[in-house]
N, C-alpha and C positions, 0 to 999 in steps of 0.2 A: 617276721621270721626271715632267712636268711637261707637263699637257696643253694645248692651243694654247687650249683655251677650257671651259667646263663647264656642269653640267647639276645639277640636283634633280630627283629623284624623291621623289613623296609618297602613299603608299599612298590607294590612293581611300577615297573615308569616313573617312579615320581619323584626322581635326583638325576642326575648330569651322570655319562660314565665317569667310574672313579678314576683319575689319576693314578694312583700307585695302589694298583690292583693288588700287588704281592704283599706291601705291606699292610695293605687292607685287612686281607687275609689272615696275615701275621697277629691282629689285633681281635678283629672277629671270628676268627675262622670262616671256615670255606661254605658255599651255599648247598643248604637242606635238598635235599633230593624226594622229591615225589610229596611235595606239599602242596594239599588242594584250598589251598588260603589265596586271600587278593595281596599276599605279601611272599615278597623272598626270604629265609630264614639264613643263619649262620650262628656258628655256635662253633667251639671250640670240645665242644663235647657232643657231636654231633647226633650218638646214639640216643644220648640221653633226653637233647630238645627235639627228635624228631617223636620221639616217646611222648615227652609232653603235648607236642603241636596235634598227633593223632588220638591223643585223647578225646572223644565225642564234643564232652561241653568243651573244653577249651577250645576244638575246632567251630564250635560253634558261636562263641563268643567272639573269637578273631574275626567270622567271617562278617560280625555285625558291629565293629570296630573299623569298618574298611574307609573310614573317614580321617583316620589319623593316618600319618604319613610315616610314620616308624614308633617302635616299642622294645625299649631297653628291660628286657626281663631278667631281673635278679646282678649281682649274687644278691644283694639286701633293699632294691627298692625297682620301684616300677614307674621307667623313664618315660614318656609319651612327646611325641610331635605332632601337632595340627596347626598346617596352616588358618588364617583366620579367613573366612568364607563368608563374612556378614554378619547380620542382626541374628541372623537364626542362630550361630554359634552362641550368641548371650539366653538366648530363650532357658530359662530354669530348669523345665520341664524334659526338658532333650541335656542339658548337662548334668541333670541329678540323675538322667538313663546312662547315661554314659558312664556317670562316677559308678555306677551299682555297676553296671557291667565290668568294671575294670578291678575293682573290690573283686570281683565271682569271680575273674580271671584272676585273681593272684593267689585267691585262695585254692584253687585247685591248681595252681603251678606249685604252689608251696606243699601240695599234698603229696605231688610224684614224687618216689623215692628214686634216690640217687642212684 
């Protein structure tokens, strides 16, 4: 599905300050106000992903995602960063938890209406 608009999350502390803050901005728009995630948000439609991010499960599902380093949500696919951390990263059992959580994250992102 194909979301009416999108969002970035970016694990706090976990990139360099940005160089060209304005054009950052320009691109992502400005940072989420009053998000109780291990991430900074921006969005360009900022009513609308702060709507999503306070949704229950999907606050709950970010908060247990706080191993990837940023998350390109929408307009049509769901981008992820993680750095690599070891053998435990390949373990099956912790990647097929991760894939289901990220699956349950886009379907309730794809649920909020625009």
């Amino acid at each position: 599905a194909t979301l009416p608009h999108s969002f970035l999350l970016i694990k706090k502390d976990a990139y360099k300050p940005i160089a060209d803050e304005e054009g950052f901005n320009g691109a992502n728009g400005a940072v989420l106000t009053e998000l109780n995630l291990p991430f900074q948000g921006r969005s360009n439609q900022p009513e609308w992903a702060s709507r999503v991010c306070h949704q229950e499960e999907v606050a709950h599902l970010l908060s247990g995602l706080d191993s990837f380093s940023s998350l390109q949500c929408g307009p049509d696919a769901l981008i992820v960063g993680k750095p690599y951390e070891g053998d435990s990263d390949m373990d099956p059992h912790s990647v097929a938890r991760q894939m289901d959580q990220l699956a349950k994250l886009a379907a309730f992102i794809e649920q909020c209406p625009a």
